[in-house]
Z-matrix of the N, CA and C atoms (Angstrom, degrees):
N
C 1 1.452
C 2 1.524 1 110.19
N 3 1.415 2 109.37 1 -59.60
C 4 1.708 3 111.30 2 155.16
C 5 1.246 4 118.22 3 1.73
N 6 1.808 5 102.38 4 -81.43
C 7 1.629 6 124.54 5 -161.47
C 8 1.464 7 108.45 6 -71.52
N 9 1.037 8 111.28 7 -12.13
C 10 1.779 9 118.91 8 -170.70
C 11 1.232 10 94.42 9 -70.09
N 12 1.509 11 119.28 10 -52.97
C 13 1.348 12 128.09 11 -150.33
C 14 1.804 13 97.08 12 -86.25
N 15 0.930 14 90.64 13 -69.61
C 16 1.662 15 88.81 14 176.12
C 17 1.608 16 147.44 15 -58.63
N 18 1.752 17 87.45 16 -3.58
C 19 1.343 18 110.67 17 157.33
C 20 1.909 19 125.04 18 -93.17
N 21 1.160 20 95.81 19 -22.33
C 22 1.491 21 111.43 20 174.79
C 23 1.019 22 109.27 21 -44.32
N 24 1.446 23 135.64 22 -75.68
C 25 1.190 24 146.91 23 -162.61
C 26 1.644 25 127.82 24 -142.69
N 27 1.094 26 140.17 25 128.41
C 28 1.189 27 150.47 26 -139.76
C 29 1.686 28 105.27 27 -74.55
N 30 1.869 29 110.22 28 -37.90
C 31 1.205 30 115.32 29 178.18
C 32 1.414 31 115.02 30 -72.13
N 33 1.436 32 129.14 31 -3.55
C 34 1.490 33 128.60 32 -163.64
C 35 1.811 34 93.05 33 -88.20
N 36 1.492 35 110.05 34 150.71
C 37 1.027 36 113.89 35 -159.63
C 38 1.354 37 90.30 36 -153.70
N 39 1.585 38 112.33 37 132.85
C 40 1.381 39 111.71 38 -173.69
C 41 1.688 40 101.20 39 -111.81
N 42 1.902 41 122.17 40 144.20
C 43 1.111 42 133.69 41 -177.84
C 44 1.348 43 108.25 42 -139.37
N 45 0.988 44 133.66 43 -178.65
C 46 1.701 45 132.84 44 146.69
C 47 1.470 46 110.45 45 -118.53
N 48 1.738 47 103.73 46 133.41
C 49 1.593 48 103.21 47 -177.07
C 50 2.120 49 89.33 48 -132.99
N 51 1.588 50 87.29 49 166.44
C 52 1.697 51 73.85 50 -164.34
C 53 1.403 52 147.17 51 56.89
N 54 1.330 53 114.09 52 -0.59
C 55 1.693 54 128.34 53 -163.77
C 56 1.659 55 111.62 54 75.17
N 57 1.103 56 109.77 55 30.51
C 58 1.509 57 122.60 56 176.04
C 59 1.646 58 128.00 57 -147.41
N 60 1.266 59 108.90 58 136.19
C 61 1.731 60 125.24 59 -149.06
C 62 1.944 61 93.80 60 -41.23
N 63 0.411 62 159.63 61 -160.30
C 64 1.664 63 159.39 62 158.30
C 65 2.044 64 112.75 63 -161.48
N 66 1.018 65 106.09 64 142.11
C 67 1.629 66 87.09 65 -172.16
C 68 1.744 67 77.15 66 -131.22
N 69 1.243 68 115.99 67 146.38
C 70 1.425 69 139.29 68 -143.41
C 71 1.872 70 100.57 69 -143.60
N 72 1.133 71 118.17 70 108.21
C 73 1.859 72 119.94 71 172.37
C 74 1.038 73 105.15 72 -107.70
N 75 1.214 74 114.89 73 95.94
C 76 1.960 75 130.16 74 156.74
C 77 1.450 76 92.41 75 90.50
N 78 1.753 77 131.07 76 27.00
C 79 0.837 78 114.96 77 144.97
C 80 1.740 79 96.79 78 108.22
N 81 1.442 80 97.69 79 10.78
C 82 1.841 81 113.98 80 173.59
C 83 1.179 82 102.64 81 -105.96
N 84 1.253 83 129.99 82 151.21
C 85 1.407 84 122.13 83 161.87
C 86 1.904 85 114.60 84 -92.13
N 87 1.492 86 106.01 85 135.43
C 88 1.492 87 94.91 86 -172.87
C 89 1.886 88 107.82 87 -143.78
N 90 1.880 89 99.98 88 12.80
C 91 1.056 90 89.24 89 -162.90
C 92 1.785 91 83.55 90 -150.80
N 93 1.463 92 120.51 91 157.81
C 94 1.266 93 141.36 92 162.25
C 95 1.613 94 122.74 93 -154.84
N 96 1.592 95 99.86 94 143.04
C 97 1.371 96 105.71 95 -170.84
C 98 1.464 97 104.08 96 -101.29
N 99 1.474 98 144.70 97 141.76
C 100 1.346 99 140.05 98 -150.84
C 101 1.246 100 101.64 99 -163.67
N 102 1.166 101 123.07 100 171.78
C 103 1.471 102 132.54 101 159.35
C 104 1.625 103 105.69 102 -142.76
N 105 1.742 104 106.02 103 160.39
C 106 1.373 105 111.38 104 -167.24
C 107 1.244 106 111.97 105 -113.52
N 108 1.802 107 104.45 106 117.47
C 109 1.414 108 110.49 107 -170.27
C 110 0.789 109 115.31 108 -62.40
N 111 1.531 110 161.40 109 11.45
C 112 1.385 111 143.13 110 149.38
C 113 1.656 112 125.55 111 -87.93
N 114 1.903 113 91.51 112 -25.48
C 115 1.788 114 103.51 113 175.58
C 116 1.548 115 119.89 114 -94.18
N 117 1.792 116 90.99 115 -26.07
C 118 1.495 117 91.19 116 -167.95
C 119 1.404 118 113.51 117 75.53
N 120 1.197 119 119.45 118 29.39
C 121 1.847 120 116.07 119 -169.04
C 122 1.259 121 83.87 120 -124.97
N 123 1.836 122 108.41 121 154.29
C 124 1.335 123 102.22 122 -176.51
C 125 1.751 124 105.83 123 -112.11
N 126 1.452 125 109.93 124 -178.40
C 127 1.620 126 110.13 125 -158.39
C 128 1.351 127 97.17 126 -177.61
N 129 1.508 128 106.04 127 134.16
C 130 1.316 129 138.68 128 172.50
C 131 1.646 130 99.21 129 -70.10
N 132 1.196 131 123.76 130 136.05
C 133 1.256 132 153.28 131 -157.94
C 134 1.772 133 114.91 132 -134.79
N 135 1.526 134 113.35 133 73.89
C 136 1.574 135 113.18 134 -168.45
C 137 1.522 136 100.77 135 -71.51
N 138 1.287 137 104.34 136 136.66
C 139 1.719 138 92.23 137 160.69
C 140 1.256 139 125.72 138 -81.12
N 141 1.427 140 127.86 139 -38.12
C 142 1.766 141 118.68 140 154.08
C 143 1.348 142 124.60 141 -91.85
N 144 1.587 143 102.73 142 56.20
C 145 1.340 144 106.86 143 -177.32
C 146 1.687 145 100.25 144 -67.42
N 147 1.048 146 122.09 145 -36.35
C 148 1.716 147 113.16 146 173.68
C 149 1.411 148 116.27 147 -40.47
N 150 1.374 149 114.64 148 -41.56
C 151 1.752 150 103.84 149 175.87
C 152 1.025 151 122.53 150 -93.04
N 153 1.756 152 108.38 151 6.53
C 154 1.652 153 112.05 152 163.65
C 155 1.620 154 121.47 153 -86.15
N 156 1.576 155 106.84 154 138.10
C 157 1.417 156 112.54 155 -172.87
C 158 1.820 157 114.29 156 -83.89
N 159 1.804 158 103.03 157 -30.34
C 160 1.634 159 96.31 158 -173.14
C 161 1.581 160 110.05 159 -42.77
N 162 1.711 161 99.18 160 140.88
C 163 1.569 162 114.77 161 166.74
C 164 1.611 163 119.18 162 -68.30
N 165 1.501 164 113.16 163 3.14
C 166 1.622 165 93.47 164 -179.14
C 167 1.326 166 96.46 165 -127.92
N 168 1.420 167 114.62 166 33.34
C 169 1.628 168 129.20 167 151.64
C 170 1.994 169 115.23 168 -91.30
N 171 1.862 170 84.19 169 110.12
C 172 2.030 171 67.35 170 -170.73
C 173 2.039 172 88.56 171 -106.51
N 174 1.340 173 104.02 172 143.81
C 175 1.028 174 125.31 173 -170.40
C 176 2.115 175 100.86 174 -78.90
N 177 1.067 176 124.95 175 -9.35
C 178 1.641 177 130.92 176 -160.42
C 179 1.491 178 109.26 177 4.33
N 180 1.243 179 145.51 178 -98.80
C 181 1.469 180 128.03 179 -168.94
C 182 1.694 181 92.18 180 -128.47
N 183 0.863 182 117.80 181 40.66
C 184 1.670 183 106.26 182 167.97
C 185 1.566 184 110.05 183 -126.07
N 186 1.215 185 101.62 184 133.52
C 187 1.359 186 122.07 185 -134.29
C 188 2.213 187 77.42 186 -94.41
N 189 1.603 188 133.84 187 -32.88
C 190 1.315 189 108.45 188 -172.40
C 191 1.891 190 98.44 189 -113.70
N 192 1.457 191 121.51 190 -9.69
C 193 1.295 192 123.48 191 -175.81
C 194 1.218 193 128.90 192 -100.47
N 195 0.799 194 150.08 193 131.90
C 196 1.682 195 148.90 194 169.01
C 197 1.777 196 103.42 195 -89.24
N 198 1.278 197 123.29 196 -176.87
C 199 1.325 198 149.31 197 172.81
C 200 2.101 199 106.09 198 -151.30
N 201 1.285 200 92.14 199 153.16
C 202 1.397 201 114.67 200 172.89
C 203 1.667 202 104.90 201 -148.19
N 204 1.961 203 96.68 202 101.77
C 205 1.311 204 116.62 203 -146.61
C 206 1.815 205 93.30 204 -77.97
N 207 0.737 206 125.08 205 108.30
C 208 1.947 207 123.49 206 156.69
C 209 1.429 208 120.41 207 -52.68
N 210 1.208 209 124.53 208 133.48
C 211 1.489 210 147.10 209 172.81
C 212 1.501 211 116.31 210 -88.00
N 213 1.419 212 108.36 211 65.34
C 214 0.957 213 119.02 212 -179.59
C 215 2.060 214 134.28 213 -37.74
N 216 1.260 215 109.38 214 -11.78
C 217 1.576 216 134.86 215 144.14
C 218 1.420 217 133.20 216 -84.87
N 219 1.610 218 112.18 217 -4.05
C 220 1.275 219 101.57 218 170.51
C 221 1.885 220 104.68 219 -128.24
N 222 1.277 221 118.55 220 -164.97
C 223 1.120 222 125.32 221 -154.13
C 224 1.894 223 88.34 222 -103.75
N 225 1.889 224 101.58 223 142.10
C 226 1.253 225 114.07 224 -175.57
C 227 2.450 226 112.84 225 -41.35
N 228 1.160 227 89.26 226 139.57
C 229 1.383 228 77.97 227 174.09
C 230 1.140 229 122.07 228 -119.61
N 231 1.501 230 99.36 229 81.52
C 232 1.577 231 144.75 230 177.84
C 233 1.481 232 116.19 231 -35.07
N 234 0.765 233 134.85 232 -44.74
C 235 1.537 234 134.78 233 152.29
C 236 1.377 235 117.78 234 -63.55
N 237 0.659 236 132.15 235 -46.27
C 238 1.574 237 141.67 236 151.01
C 239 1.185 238 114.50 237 -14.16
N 240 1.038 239 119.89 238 -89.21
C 241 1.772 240 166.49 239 -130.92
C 242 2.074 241 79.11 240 -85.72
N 243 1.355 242 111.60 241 -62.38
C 244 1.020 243 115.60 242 -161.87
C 245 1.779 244 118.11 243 -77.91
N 246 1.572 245 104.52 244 -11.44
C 247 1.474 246 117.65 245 -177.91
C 248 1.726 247 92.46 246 -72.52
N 249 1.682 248 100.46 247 -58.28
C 250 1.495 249 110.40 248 -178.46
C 251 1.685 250 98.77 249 -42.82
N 252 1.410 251 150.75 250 -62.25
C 253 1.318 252 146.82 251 -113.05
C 254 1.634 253 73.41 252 -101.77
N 255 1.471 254 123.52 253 -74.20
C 256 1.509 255 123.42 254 -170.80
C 257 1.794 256 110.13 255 -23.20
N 258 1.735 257 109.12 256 -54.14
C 259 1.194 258 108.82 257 -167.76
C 260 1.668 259 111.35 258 -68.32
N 261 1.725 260 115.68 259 -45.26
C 262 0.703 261 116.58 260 -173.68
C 263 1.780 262 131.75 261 -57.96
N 264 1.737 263 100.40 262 -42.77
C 265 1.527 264 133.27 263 171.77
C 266 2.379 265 96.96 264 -55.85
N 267 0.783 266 99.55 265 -35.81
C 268 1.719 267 105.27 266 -168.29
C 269 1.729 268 106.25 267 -78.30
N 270 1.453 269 109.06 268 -21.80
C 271 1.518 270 105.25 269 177.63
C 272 1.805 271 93.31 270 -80.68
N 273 1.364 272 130.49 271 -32.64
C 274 1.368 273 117.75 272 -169.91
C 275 1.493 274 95.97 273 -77.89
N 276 1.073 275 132.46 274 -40.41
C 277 1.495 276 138.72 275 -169.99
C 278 1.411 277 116.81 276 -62.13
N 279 1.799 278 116.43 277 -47.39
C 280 1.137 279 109.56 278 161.12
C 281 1.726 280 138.51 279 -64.32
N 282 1.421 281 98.92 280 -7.71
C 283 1.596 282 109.18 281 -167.48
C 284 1.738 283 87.65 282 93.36
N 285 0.875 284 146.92 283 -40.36
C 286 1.765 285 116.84 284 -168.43
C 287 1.817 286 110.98 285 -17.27
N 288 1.368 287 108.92 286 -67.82
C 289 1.545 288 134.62 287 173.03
C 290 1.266 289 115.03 288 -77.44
N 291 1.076 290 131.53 289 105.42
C 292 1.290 291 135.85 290 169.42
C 293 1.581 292 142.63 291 -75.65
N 294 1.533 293 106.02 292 102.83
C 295 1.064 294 103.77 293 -145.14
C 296 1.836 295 110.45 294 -84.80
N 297 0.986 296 110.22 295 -175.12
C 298 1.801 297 102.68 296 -172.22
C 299 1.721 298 108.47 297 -89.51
């Protein structure tokens, strides 16, 4: 999941914020790697998942983040993963998100 992200695009920049992997675009943070304490499955964690439209972003009780939960038995879902990054990477690109 790491390499997915950090192979995507040249501006993604990996940190830890909170005690958790943090993936950072131009030096914003817009991405976290997590796992879910009750499944133990791990999941991409958008930070403006609210202004993201993909359907396999589930919003669960957080009112500004979404997740895109991983199946930790099957193989990354690479198109996926990357529809989310396009949409997500395009709100910093357009100015929606303002980057530093």
């Amino acid at each position: 999941m790491r390499d997915t992200l950090l192979n995507y695009n040249t501006h993604i920049t990996e940190t830890t914020k909170y005690g958790m992997p943090c993936f950072c675009y131009k030096g914003k943070a817009f991405c976290y790697i997590w796992t879910d304490k009750k499944t133990k499955n791990p999941y991409y964690l958008m930070v403006e998942g609210k202004r993201l439209l993909n359907l396999h972003l589930e919003p669960g009780d957080r009112a500004k983040m979404k997740i895109l939960p991983i199946q930790p038995d099957k193989d990354l879902p690479i198109k996926i993963i990357n529809a989310v990054m396009d949409e997500a990477i395009s709100l910093y690109e357009n100015g929606t998100i303002k980057i530093k």
